[in-house]
N, C-alpha and C positions, 0 to 999 in steps of 0.2 A: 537576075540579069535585067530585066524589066525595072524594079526600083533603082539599080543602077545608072540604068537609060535616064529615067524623069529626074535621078541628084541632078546629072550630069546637061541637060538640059535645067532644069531650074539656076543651075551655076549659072550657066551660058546666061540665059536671061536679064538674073539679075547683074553680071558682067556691065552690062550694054548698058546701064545706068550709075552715073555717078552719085558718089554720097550724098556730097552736097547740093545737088539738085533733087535727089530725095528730100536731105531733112529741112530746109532754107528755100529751096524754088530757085528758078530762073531769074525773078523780077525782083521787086523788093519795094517798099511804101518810106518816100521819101517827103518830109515835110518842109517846107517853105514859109516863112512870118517876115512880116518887115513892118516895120512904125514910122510912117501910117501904113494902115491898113488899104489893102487894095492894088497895090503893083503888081501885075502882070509879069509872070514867072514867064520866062523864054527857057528850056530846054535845050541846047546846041539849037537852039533858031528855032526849035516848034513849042508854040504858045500852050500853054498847059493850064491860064485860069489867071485869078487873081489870088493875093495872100490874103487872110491865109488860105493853104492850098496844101493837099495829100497829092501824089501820085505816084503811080507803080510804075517802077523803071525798072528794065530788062538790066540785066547787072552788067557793067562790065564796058558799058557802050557808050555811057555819057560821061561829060567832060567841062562842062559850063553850062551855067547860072547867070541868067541876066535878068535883073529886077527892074522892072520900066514904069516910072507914076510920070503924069504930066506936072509939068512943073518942078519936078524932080530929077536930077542927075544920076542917070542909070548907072546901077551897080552890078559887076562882074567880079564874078566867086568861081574857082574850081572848087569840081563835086571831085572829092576825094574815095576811093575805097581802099581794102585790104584786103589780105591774105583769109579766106574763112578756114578757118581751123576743121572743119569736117571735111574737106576737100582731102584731109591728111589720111582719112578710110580709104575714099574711091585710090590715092594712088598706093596705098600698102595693100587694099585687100582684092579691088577689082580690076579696074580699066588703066592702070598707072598714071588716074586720072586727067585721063584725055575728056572723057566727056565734060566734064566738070570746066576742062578750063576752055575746050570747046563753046559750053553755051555761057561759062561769065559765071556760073555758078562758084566757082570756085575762090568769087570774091564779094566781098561785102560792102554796099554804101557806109564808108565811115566819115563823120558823121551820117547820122539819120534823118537828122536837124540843121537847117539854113538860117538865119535869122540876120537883119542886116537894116541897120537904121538910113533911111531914105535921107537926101539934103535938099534941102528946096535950092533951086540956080541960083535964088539970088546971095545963097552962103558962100563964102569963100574961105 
């Protein structure tokens, strides 16, 4: 009875967790490059550095890419994701993957890679 109780509790546990925020995480390392070098990645509006530039985005949550050089005509990209394929555990085996699509986990930065040639104003 007793081994019983801790399966049945260990289920429980691991329940409360989605696949793919086990095996992929919540965030995810998304890279930014533009030619030239140096434009200021905006985020949905919050500055994240110059290119080139890594950073870890919570999945799920972001939605544009604003590339900004002086002298240059700022460039806007949507940050695209997809469907993560391990999401398809948490909702066959655990949670009918509520958590997963709860924290974002459930999807993937597609691309991983930004990259965007800058124009100087005075091109047309």
């Amino acid at each position: 009875m007793k081994k019983l109780t801790y399966l049945a509790l260990t289920l429980a546990l691991i329940s409360m967790f989605g696949c793919a925020a086990v095996i992929n995480g919540t965030s995810q390392s998304v890279t930014f490059t533009s030619d030239p070098e140096g434009a200021t990645v905006e985020v949905d509006g919050v500055p994240y550095g110059e290119t080139p530039v890594s950073v870890d985005l919570k999945k799920n949550r972001h939605s544009t890419v604003i590339f900004k050089k002086e002298g240059y005509k700022s460039r806007t990209m949507a940050i695209t994701k997809r469907f993560d394929a391990a999401a398809i555990f948490s909702i066959v085996l655990w949670d009918l993957g509520t958590t997963d699509f709860a924290t974002g986990a459930a999807y993937l930065y597609s691309p991983d890679r930004y990259y965007v040639e800058m124009r100087k104003l005075t091109d047309e």
